[in-house]
C-alpha positions as CSV (number, residue, x, y, z in Angstrom):
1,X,-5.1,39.1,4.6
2,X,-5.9,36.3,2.2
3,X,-5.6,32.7,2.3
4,X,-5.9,29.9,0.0
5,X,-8.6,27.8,1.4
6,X,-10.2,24.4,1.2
7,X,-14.2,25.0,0.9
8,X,-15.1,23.1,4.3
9,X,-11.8,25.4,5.8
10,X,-13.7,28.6,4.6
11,X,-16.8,27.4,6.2
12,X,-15.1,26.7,9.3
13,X,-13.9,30.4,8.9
14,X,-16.6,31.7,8.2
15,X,-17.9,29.9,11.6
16,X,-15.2,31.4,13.2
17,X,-15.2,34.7,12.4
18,X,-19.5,34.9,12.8
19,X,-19.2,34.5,16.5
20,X,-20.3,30.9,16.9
21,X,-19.9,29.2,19.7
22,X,-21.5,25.7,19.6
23,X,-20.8,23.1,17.0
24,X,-21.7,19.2,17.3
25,X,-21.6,16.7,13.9
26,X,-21.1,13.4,13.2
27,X,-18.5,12.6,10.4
28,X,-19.3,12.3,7.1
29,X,-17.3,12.5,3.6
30,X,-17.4,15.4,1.8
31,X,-18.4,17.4,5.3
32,X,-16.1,16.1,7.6
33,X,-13.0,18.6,7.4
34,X,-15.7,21.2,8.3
35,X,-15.8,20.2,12.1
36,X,-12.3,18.9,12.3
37,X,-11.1,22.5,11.5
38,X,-13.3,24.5,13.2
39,X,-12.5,22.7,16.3
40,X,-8.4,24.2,16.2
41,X,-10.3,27.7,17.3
42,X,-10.4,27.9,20.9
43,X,-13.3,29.9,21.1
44,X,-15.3,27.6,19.7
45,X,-16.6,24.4,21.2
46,X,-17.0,21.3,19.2
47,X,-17.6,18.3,19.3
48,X,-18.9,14.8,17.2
49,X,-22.1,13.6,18.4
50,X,-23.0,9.6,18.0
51,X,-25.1,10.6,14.9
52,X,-26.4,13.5,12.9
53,X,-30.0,13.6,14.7
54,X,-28.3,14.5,18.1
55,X,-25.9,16.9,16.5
56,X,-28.7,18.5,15.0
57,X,-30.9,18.4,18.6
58,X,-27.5,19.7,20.5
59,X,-27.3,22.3,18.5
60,X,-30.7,23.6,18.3
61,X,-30.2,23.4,22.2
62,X,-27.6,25.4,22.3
63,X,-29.3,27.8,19.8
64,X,-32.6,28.3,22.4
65,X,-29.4,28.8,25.1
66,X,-28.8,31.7,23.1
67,X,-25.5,31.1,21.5
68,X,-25.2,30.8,17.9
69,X,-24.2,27.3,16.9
70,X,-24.1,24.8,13.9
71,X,-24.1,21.2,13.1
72,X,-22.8,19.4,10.0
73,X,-23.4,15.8,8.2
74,X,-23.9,14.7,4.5
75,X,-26.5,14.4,2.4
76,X,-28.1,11.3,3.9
77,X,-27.2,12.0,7.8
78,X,-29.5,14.7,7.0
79,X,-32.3,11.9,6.7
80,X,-31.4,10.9,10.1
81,X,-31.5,14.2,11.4
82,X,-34.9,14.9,9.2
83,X,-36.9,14.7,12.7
84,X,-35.4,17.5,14.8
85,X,-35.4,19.6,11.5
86,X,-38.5,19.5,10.5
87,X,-39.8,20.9,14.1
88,X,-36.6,23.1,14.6
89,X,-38.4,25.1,11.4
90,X,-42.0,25.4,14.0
91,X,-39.7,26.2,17.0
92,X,-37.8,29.0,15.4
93,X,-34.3,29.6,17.3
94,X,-33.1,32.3,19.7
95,X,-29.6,32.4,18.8
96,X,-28.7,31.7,15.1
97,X,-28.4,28.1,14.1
98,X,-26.9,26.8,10.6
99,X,-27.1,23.0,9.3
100,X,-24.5,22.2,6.6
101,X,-25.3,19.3,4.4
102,X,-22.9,18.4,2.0
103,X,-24.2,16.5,-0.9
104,X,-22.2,14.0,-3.4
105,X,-22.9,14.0,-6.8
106,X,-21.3,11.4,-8.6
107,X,-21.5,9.7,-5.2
108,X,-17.6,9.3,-4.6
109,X,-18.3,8.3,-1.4
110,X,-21.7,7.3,-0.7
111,X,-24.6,4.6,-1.5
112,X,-27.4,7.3,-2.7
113,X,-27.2,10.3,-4.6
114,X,-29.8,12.7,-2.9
115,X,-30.4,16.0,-3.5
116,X,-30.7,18.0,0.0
117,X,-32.7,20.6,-2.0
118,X,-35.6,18.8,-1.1
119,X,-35.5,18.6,2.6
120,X,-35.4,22.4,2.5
121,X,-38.2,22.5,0.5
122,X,-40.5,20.1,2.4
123,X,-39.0,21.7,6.3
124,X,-39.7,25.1,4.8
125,X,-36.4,26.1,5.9
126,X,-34.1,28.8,4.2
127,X,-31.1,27.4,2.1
128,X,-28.4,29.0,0.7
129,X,-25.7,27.4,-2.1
130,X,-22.2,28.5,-2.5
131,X,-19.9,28.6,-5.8
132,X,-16.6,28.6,-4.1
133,X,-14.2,29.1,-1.2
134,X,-14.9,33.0,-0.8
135,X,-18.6,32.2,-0.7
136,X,-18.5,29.0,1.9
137,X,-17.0,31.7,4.8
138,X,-19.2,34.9,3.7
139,X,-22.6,32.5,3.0
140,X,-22.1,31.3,7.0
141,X,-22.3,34.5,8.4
142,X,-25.2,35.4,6.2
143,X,-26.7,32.3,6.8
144,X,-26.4,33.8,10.8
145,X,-28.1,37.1,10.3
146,X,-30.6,35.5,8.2
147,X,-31.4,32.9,11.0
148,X,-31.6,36.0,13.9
149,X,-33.8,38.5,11.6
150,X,-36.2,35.8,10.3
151,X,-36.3,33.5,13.6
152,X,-35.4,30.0,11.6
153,X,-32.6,27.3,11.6
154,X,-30.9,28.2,7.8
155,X,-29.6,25.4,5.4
156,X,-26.3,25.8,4.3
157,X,-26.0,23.1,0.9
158,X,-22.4,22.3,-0.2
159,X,-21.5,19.0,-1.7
160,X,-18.0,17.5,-2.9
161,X,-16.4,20.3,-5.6
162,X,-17.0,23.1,-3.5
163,X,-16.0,21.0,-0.3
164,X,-12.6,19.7,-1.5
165,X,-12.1,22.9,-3.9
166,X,-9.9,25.7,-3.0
167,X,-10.0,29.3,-4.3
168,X,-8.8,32.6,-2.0
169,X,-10.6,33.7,1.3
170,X,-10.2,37.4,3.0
171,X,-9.6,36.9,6.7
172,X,-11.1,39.2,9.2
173,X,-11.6,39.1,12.6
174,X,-13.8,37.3,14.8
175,X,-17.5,39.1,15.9
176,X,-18.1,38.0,19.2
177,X,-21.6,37.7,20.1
178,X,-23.1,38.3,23.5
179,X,-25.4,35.3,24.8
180,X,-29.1,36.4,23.7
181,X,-31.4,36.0,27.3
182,X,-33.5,32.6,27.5
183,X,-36.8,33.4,28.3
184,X,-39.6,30.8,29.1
185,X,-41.7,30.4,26.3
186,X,-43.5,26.8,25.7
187,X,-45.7,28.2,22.8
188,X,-42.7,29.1,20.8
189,X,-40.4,26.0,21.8
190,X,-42.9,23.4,23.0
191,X,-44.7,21.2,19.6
192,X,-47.3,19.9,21.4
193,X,-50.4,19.7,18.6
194,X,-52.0,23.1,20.2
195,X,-48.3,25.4,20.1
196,X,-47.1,23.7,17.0
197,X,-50.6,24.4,15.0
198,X,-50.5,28.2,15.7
199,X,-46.5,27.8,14.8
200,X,-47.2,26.8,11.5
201,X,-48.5,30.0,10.7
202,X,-45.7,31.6,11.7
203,X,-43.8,29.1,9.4
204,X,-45.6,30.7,5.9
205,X,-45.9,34.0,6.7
206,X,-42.3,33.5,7.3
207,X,-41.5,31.7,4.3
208,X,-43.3,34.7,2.4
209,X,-41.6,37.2,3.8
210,X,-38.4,35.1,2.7
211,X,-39.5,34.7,-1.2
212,X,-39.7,38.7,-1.1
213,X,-36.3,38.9,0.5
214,X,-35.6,36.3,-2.6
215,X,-36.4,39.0,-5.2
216,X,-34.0,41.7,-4.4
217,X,-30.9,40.0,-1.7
218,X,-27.3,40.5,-2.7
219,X,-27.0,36.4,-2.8
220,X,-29.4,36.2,-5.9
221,X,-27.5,38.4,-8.4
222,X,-27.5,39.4,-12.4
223,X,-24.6,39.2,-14.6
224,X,-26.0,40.6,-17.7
225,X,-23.6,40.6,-20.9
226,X,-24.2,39.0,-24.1
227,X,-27.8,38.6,-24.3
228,X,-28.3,35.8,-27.3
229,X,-27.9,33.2,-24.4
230,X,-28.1,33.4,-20.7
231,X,-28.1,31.0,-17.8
232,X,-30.1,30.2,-14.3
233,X,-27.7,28.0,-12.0
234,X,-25.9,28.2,-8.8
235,X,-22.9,26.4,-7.0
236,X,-20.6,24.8,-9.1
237,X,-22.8,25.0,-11.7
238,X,-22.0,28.7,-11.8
239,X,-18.1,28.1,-12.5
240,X,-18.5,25.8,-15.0
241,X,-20.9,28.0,-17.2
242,X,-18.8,30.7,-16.6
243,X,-15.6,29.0,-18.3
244,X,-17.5,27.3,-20.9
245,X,-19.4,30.6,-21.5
246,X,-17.7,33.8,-20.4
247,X,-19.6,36.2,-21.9
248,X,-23.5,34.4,-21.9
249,X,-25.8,36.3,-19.3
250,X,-26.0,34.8,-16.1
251,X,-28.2,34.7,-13.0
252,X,-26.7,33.1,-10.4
253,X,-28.3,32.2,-7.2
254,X,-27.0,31.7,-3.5
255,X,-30.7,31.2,-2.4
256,X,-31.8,28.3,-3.7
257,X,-35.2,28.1,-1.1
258,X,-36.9,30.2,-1.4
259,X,-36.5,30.6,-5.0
260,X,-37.9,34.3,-6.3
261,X,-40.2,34.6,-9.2
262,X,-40.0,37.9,-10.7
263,X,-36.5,38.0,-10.9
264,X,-36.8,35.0,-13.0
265,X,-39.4,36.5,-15.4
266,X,-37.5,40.2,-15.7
267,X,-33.8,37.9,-16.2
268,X,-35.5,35.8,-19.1
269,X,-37.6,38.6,-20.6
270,X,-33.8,40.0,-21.6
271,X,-32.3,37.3,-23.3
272,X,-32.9,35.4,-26.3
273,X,-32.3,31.8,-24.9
274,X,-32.9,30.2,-21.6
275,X,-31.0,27.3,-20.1
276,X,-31.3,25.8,-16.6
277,X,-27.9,24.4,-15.2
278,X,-27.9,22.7,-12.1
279,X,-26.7,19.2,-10.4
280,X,-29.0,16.7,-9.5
281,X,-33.1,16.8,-10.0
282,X,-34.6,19.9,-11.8
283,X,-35.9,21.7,-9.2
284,X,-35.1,25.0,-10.5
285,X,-36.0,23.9,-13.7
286,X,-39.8,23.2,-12.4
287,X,-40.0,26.1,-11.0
288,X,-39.0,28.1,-13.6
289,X,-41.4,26.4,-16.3
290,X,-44.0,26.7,-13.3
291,X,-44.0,30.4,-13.6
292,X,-45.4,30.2,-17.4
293,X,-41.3,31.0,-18.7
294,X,-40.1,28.8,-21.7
295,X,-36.4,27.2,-21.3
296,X,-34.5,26.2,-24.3
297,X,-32.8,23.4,-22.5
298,X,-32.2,21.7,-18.8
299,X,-32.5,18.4,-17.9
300,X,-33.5,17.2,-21.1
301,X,-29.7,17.5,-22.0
302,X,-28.0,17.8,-19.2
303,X,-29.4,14.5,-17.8
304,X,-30.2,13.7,-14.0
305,X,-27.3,11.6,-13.1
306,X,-24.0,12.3,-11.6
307,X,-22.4,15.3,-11.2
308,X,-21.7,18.1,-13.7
309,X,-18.2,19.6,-15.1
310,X,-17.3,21.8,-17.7
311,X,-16.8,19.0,-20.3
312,X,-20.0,17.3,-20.0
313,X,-22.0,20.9,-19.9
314,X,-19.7,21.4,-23.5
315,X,-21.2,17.8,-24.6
316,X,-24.9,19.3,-23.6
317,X,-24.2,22.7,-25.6
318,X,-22.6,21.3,-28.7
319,X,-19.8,22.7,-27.8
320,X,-16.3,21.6,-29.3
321,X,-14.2,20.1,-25.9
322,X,-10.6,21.7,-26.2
323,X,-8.0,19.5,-27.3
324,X,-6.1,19.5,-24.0
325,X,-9.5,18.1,-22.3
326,X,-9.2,15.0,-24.2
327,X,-7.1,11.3,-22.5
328,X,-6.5,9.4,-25.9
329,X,-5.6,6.6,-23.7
330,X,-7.9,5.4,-20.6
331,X,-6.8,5.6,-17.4
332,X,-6.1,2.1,-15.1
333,X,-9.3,1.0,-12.8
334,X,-8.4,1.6,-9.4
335,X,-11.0,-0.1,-7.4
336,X,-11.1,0.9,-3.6
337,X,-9.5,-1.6,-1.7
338,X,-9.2,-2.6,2.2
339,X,-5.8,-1.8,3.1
340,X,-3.0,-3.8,3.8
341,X,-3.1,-4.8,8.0
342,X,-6.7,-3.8,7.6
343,X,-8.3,-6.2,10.6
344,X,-11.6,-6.7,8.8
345,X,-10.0,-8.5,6.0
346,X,-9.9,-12.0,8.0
347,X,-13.0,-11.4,8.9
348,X,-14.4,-11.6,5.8
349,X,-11.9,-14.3,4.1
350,X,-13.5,-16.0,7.6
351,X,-17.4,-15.3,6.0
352,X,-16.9,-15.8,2.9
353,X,-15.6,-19.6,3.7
354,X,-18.1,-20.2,5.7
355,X,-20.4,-19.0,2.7
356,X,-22.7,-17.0,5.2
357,X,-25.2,-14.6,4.4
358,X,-23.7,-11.4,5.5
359,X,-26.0,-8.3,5.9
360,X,-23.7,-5.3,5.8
361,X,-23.3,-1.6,7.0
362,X,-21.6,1.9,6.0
363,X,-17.9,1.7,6.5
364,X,-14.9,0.8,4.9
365,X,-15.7,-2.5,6.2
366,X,-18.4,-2.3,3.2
367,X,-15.2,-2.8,1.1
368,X,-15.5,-6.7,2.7
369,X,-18.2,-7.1,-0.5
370,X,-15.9,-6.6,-3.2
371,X,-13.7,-9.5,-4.8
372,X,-12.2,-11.2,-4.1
373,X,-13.7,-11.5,-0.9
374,X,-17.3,-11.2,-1.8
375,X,-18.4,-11.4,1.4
376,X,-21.6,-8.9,1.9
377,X,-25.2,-9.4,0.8
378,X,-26.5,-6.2,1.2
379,X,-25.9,-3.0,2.4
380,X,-28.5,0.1,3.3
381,X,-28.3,2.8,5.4
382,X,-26.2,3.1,8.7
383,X,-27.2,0.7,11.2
384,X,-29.4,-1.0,9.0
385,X,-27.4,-4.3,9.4
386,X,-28.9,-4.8,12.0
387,X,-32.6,-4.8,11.6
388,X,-32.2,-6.5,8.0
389,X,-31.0,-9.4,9.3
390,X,-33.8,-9.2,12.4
391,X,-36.0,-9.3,9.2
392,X,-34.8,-11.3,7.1
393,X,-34.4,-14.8,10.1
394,X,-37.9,-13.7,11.0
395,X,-38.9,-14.8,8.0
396,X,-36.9,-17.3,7.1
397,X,-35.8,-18.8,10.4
398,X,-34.5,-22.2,9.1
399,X,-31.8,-20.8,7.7
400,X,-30.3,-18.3,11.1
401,X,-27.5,-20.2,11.5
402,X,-25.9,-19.0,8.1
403,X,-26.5,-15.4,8.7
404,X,-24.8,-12.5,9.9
405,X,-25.3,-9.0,10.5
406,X,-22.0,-6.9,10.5
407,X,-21.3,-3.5,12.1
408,X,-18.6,-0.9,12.8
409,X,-18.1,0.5,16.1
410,X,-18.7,4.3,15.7
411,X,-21.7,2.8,13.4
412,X,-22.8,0.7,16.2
413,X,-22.7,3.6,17.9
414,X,-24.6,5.8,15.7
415,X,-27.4,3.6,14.9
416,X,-27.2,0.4,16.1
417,X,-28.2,-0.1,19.6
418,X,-31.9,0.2,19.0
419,X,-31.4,-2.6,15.9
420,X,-29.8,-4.7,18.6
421,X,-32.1,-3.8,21.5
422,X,-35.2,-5.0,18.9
423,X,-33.7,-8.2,18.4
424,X,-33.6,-9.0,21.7
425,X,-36.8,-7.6,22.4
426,X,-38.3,-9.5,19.6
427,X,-36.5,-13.1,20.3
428,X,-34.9,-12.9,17.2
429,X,-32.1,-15.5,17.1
430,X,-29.7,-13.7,15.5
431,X,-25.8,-13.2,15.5
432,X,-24.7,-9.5,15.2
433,X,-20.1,-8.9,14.5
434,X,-19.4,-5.7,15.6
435,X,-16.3,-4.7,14.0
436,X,-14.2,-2.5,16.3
437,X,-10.8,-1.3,14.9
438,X,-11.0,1.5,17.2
439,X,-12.2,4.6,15.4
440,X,-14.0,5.9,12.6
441,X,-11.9,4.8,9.7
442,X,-14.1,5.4,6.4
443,X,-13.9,9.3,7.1
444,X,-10.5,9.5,7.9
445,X,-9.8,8.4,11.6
446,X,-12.5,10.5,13.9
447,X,-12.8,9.4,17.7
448,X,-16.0,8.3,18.5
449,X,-17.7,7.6,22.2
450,X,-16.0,4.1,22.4
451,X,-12.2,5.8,21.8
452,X,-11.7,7.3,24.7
453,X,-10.9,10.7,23.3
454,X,-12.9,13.6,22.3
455,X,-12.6,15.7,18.9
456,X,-10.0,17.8,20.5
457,X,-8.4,14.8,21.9
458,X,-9.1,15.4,25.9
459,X,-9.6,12.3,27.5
460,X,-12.8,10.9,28.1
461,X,-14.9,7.7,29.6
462,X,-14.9,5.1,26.3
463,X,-18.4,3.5,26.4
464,X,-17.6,-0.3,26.1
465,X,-19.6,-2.0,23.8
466,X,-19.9,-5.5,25.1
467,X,-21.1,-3.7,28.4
468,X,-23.7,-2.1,26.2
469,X,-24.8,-5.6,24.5
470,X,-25.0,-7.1,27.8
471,X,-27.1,-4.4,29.1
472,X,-29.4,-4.4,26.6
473,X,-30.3,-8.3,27.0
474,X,-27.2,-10.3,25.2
475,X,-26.2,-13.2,27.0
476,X,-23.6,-14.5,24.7
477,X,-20.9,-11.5,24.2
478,X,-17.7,-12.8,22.6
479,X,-14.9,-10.5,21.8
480,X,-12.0,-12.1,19.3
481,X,-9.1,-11.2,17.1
482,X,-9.6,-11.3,13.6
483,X,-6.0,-11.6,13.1
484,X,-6.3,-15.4,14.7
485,X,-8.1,-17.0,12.0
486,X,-8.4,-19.9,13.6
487,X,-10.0,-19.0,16.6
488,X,-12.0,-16.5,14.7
489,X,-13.8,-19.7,12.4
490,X,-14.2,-21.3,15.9
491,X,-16.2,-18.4,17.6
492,X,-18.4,-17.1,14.6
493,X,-19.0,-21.5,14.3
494,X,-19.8,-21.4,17.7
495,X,-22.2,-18.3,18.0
496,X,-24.5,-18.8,14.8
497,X,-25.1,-22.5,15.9
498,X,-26.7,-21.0,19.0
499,X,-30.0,-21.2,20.0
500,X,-30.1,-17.7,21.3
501,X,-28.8,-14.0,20.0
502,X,-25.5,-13.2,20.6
503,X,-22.9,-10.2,19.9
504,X,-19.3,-11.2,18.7
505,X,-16.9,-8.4,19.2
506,X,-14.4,-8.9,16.7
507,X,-11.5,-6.2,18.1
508,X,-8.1,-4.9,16.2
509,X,-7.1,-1.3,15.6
510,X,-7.0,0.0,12.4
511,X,-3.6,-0.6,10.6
512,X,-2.9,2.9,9.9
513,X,-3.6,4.1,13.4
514,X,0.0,6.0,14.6
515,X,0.1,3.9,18.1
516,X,-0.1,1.0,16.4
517,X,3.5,-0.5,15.4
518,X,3.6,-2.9,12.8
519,X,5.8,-5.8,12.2
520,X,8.7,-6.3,9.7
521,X,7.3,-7.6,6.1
522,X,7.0,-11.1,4.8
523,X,8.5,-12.7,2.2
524,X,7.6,-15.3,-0.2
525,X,10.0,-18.3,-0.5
526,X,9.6,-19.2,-4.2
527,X,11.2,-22.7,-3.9
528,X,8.3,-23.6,-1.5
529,X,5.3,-22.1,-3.4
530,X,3.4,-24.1,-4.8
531,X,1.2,-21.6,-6.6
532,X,-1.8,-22.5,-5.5
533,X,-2.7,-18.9,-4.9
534,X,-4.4,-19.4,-1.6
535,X,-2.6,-16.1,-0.3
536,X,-4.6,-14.4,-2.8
537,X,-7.8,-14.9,-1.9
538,X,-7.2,-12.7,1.2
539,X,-7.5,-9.6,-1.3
540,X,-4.4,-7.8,-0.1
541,X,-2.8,-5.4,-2.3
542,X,0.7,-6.1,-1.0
543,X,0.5,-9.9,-2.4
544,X,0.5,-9.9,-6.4
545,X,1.5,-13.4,-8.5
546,X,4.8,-12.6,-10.2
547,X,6.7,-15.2,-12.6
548,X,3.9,-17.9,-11.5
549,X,4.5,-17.6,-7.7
550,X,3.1,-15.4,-5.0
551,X,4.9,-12.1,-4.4
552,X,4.9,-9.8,-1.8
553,X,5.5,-5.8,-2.1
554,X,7.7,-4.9,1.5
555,X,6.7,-1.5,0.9
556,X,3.1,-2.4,1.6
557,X,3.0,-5.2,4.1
558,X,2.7,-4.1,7.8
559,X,3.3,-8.1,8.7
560,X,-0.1,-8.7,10.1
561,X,0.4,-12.5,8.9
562,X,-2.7,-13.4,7.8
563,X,-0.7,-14.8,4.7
564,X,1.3,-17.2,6.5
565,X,-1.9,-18.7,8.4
566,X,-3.5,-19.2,5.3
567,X,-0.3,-20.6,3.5
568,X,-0.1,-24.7,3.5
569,X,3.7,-25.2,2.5
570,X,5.4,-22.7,5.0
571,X,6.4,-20.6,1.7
572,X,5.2,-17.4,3.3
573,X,8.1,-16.5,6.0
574,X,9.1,-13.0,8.2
């Protein structure tokens, strides 16, 4: 049977059907759907881990248990999860372990655009690079067998068109696979300096053995057909030089590390011209002019930023766009916007009056930095909120009481504790808002350990954060609504002015949770404006200025009221 499949479905599939039993992520956009679907199959355990490094640790656990098992993040949870990697490729596995990193071109979601290439590269693990739905579910259980017969976790590199994509799948039936025995074995899974020395000959000879595998393996394959042009890509890449150039000569590669050397030398010793396609740096490209081979073109015209499509690889070509590809008019900006309800939004109105220095984190709370609000200073890495502001008040410790770090809850979570426990280690007098609307929001509503619920939605203990601040040396632990602006100004007044650190735990759910009911709309009395557009600083996209006076669309407000409290002339009314 056949189904019509999102990429991240057929991986989940393709998880499925190869027998595994153990899989443990952390959330992250354009990987997410990957876990949330593989967790509907009950014979599968899964699970989201407080960040990617202990996904990737659980499931390299497991994998020594003897089960196969998996772990997902994007691109730069990979960096987080660089540490267990990089040994995981000494220790080998017993049962077969995959790590799907999805990487985002264009970055439609993210703050870097990082090519995942190179941690597979540096690990001297395996990769292997799908082109489309089909591919995500059969590259996973390849991606097993080649873990089991060459005794390594294997890389498994989407990223957002092949993630979000759908094309056809063939179902077939799950392969259960028996446990593999445990056996005691400290030189093969304990890195101290005198194992992990001897391992790293184990790690060439085995990346050898894969570059010969490379040469000749069904995922490297030749399309020869018109011979006056041909092509080296893979992924995406592959579809979009197939419709821009049907008939041109193509080898297409689903083993992107190690990459194979004669098969590049015999492919361009057959056609006239040579051209390198790929997203991101040119790292088939190098290798490929490293083995002495000319190529007419690459990155010299298909450039090294964003992602690619079938119109800008025309532009590249000189080749005429079709006239149904061209918009004669341009489409409206849509910035990204917090939503209506959303409980960070007095928050930052609350900052941003207060004209503090806000060092900010991952999250749709990052959206608190766009106007009108214009309330974040800068923003890193997850959890890095933290620690830049530790930094920066070191440094400039005068000027404490007008800084603020700001954090999410599943971020505080994932990388925040340690930030927080330096801080007070360090006698840093800092004041640290964790932002807790009561799930991971940015990635579409995952539980995390402070929710309560697990990723199959069985209860579970909810680790409380203000007992976790307290534990870890904060004295001053405030928790407020940010839908009180009032009392909001009065705490966050209250806790930078202090002459020690301090945690405010500023505590609403998210607006589009489903237990949380919201209350009938407002509505602007237009004899009592006064148009002095204070209403509109807030930044909600249910309040517009119509005919000179403030406006408000019913079928957006969720009557949170932060409107009214910021309204002077009682013009804003249920």
């Amino acid at each position: 049977m056949k189904q019509l499949m999102l990429g991240n479905q057929a991986v989940a599939r393709g998880l499925y059907e190869a027998g595994c039993r153990f899989v443990s992520s952390y959330p992250g956009t354009p990987s997410t759907e990957i876990t949330e679907e593989v967790a509907k199959y009950e014979e599968v355990y899964a699970e989201w881990a407080p960040n990617e490094k202990v996904a990737m640790e659980s499931a390299l656990g497991a994998s020594f248990a003897g089960a196969r098992s998996f772990c997902a993040m994007k691109h730069v949870g990979l960096n987080v999860a660089a540490d267990p990697l990089y040994t995981a490729a000494y220790t080998g596995v017993n049962g077969g372990m995959v790590i799907a990193v999805a990487d985002d071109p264009g970055m439609h979601s993210s703050q870097n655009e990082q090519d995942s290439r190179h941690h597979a590269i540096a690990s001297k693990v395996p990769m292997l690079e799908p082109s489309d739905s089909a591919e995500c579910k059969e590259f996973i259980i390849r991606a097993f067998n080649l873990s089991e017969k060459f005794d390594t976790p294997v890389i498994f590199r989407t990223y957002t068109r092949i993630a979000h994509s759908q094309s056809m799948v063939e179902l077939c039936d799950r392969e259960e696979k028996p446990l593999k025995d445990y056996e005691k074995n400290p030189q093969k899974y304990s890195m101290s300096p005198a194992n992990a020395i001897r391992r790293h000959v184990f790690v060439e000879e085995r990346m050898a053995k894969l570059a010969e595998i490379a040469e000749t393996c069904p995922l490297n394959r030749v399309e020869m057909d018109d011979t006056s042009i041909g092509f080296i890509t893979s992924g995406t890449c592959y579809q979009y030089v197939k419709e821009v150039f049907p008939h041109a000569s193509v080898l297409k590669l689903g083993l992107v590390n190690p990459l194979p050397k004669q098969l590049f030398i015999d492919f361009a010793a057959k056609v006239d011209k040579l051209y390198v396609i790929e997203e991101m740096d040119p790292i088939i490209e190098q290798h490929v002019r490293a083995l002495g081979i000319h190529v007419d073109g690459g990155k010299d015209l298909t450039g090294l930023l964003g992602e690619m499509s079938q119109a800008k690889l025309r532009a590249a070509m000189g080749v005429k766009q079709p006239e149904s590809d061209s918009i004669e008019e341009p489409l409206p900006v849509r910035p990204p916007v917090l939503c209506p309800g959303c409980p960070h939004r007095g928050l930052f109105y609350t900052l941003s009056k207060l004209k503090l220095t806000v060092c900010g984190d991952i999250g749709c709370y990052t959206l608190g930095g766009a106007a009108p609000l214009n309330a974040m200073d800068t923003t890193i890495c997850m959890g890095a909120s933290i620690g830049a502001l530790h930094g920066f008040n070191k440094i400039r410790p005068d000027g404490a009481n007008k800084r603020v770090a700001v954090i999410g809850d599943s971020t505080f979570m994932h990388s925040g504790m340690t930030g927080l426990a330096n801080i007070v280690y360090n006698k840093s007098i800092s004041t640290v808002l964790i932002l807790d609307n009561s799930i991971t929001g940015m990635t579409g509503h995952q539980q995390n350990p402070t929710t309560g619920l697990t990723l199959k939605e069985e209860p579970t203990y909810a680790i409380r954060m203000e007992d976790v601040a307290k534990a870890l040396g904060i004295k001053r632990v405030s928790i407020v609504d940010p839908a009180d602006l009032a009392a909001l100004e009065k705490t966050i007044r209250e806790e930078i002015e202090a002459d020690e650190p301090s945690v405010v735990i500023v505590r609403r759910p998210c607006a589009l949770l489903k237990c949380v009911k919201h209350k009938p709309p407002f509505k602007v009395e237009t004899d009592k404006c006064k148009s002095c557009k204070m209403c509109m600083k807030l930044g909600c996209p249910a309040i517009k200025i119509e005919n000179g006076k403030a406006s408000i669309d019913t079928t957006l407000c969720v009557g949170c009221g932060l409107c009214q409290q910021m309204c002077k002339f009682d013009a804003i009314q249920e």
